[in-house]
N, C-alpha and C positions, 0 to 999 in steps of 0.2 A: 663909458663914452655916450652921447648924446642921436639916439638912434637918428632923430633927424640932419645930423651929421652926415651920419653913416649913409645913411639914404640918398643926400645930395652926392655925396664922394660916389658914390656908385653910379647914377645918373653921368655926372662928369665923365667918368672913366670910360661910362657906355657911350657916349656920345664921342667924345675923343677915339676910340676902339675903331668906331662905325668908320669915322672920316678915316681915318687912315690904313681902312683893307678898301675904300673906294680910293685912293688916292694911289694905291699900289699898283690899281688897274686903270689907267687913264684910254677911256676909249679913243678910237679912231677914225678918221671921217672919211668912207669907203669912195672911191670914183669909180661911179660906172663907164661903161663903155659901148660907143651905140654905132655899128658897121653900118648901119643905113645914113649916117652922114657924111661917109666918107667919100673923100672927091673920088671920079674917076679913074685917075690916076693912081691912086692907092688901094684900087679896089684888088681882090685875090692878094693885097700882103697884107699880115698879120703875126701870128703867134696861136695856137692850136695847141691849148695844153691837153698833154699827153702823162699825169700824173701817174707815175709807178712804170714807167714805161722802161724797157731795157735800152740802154744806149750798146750798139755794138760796139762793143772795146778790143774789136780783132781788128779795125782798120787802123790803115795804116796812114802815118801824115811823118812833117820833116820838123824836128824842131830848130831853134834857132841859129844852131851849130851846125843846120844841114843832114844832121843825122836821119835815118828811118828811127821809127819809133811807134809802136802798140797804142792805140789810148790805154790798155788797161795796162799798161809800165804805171800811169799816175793814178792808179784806183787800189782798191785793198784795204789800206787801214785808215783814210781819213775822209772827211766828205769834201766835194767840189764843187768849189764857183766856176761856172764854164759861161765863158762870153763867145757873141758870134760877133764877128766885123769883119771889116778889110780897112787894109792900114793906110790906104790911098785914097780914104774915106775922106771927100773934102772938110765935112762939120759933125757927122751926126756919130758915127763910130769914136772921135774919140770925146764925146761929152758921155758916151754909154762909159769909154774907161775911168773918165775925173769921175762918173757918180763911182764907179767900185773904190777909186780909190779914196773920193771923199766919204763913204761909207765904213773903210776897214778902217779909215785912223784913229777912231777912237774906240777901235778892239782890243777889249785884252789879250783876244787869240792874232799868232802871227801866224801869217802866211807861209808856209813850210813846216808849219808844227803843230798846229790843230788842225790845220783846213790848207789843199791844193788851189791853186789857182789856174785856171787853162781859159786860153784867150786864141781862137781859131780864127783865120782868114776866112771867109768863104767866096775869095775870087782866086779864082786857079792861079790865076798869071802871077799872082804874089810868088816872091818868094825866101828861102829863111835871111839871106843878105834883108832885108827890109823888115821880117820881122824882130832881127837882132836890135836893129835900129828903135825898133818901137819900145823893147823890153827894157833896153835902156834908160830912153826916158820916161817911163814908170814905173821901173824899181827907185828910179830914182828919186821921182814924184813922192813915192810909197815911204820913202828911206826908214826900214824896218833892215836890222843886220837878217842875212841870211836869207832871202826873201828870194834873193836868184836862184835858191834853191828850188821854191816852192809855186813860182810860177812861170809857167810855159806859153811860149807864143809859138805858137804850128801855123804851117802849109801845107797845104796838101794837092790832089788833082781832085779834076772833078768827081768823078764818081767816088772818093774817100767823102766830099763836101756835101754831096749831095743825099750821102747815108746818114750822115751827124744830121742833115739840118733837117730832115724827115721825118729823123726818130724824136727830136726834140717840138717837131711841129713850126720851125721856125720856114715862112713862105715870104721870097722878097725876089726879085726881080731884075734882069740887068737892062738900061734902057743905053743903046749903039748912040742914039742922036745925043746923049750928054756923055757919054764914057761913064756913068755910073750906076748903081746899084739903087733901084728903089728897096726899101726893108723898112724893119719896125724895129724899136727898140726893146732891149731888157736883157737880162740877163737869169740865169737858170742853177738852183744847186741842185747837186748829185749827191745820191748816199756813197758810200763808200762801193758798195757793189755793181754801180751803177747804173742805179735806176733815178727816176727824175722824183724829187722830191717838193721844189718847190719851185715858181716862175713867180721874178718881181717885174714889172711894167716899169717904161721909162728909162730916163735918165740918172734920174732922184731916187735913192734906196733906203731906206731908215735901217742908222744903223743897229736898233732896238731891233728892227724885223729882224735882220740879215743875221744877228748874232741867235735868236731863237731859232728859224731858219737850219744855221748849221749845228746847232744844239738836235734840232728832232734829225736830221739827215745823219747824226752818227749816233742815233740810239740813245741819247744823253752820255754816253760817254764825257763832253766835254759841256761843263759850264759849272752855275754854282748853287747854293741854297734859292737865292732871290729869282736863276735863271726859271726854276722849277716852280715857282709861285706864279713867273708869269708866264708859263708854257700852259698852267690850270686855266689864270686870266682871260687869255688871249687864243683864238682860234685863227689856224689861217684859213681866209678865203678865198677861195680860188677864182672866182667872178673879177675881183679888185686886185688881187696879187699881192695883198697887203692882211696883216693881223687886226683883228678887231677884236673887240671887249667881248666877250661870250657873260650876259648881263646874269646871268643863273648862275654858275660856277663865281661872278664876285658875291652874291649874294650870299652865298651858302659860306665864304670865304670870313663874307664880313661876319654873318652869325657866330661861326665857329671862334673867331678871333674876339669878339664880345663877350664870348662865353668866359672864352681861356681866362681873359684879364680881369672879367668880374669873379670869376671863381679865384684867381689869385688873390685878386683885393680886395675880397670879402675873410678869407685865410690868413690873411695880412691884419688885418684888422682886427678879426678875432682873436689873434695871438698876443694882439696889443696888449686890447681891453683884457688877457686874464694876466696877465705879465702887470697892469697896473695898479689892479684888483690886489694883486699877490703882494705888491708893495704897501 
């Protein structure tokens, strides 16, 4: 065969190779966030991440059946999405539940079988008659079988609210002259043991992040070949609350991946040319 061939097909393959270990890592465009603009009004509420932090799972809340119940009845073997709201939340609480649940629906993990889901009040006066009502209409939202299983909507009194939302760093407000609750948005996963593993910002959640997310919060226990290529890719940052490219680990990615396939296709090649030779 015609070494200058051989030479092009290898270029080819190398440049094809290249693109597609940078295409497997598609970066992400970080927002920061600046407290020194914030109105008045929102000054002391936030979010204060508290990363590796123990959530006490000895307190007690009511779930939607009115029952007493442990947080850590929902912790042990899987990882948790924990939302904070209250259900009387005129606007902002339930756009935080459309983002979880426009985020889970195109997971291959269901809610009650890879990953819990816990969705807390943090206004005492709620209570589970109203959180039943909520859980409703977003299993429903959700419509994944078995899904009632896996996510819970609690009550609690203040001092049970007031220990969740300390350990998680979550700081919001209740203002008398509007009946409502100033706060921030986002939502938080838990490893199985529960400790805080990772805090998304917002409304809007990707659901790329959120599926890596509960991939590192259960140990990799759950996800798949490709999940583990981009848990290398992708670094979470804690500043943004969001995955970004970690531009070293594609590099070394794409190297390796150039290598594999020009070591194959030159192997390939070689086998040809004596296989033709022989004929």
């Amino acid at each position: 065969m015609n070494p200058l061939r051989i030479t092009h097909h290898v270029l080819l393959f190398a440049l094809l190779a290249l693109r597609f270990s940078l295409f497997v890592c598609v970066p992400v465009q970080a927002q920061g966030q600046n407290s020194a603009t914030q109105p008045e009004a929102l000054r002391g509420i936030g979010i204060d991440q508290k990363l590796e932090e123990q959530l006490p799972l000895d307190l007690v809340f009511y779930d939607e059946n009115g029952q007493a119940v442990q947080l850590q009845n929902y912790f042990g073997e899987k990882p948790v999405i924990l939302s904070l709201v209250y259900y009387e939340c005129p606007m902002l609480c339930n756009q935080v539940l459309n983002g979880v649940v426009r985020s889970l629906r195109p997971l291959s993990f269901d809610v009650g079988k890879e990953f819990t889901a816990i969705t807390v009040s943090f206004d005492p006066r709620e209570k589970p008659e109203l959180a039943a009502k909520k859980k409703a209409s977003y299993i429903k939202e959700y419509s994944r079988a078995g899904a009632e299983q896996g996510w819970h909507f609690l009550t609690g009194d203040s001092a049970a609210i007031a220990s969740l939302t300390n350990s998680v760093g979550f700081r919001y407000r209740y203002e008398a002259s509007t009946d409502q609750f100033v706060h921030a948005s986002g939502i938080f996963v838990i490893t199985p043991q529960g400790r805080i593993s990772r805090y998304f910002y917002g409304i809007e959640y990707s659901p790329r992040d959120l599926r890596l997310a509960l991939i590192e919060a259960s140990d990799n226990k759950i996800g798949s070949p490709v999940d583990q290529i981009l848990l290398y890719c992708f670094h979470y940052n804690p500043v943004t609350g969001k995955y970004g490219v970690a531009i070293m680990n594609v590099l070394r990615l794409a190297g390796i991946t150039t290598v594999a396939v020009l070591g194959t296709f030159v192997i390939v090649m070689f086998r040809r040319d004596r296989q033709s030779m022989k004929v």
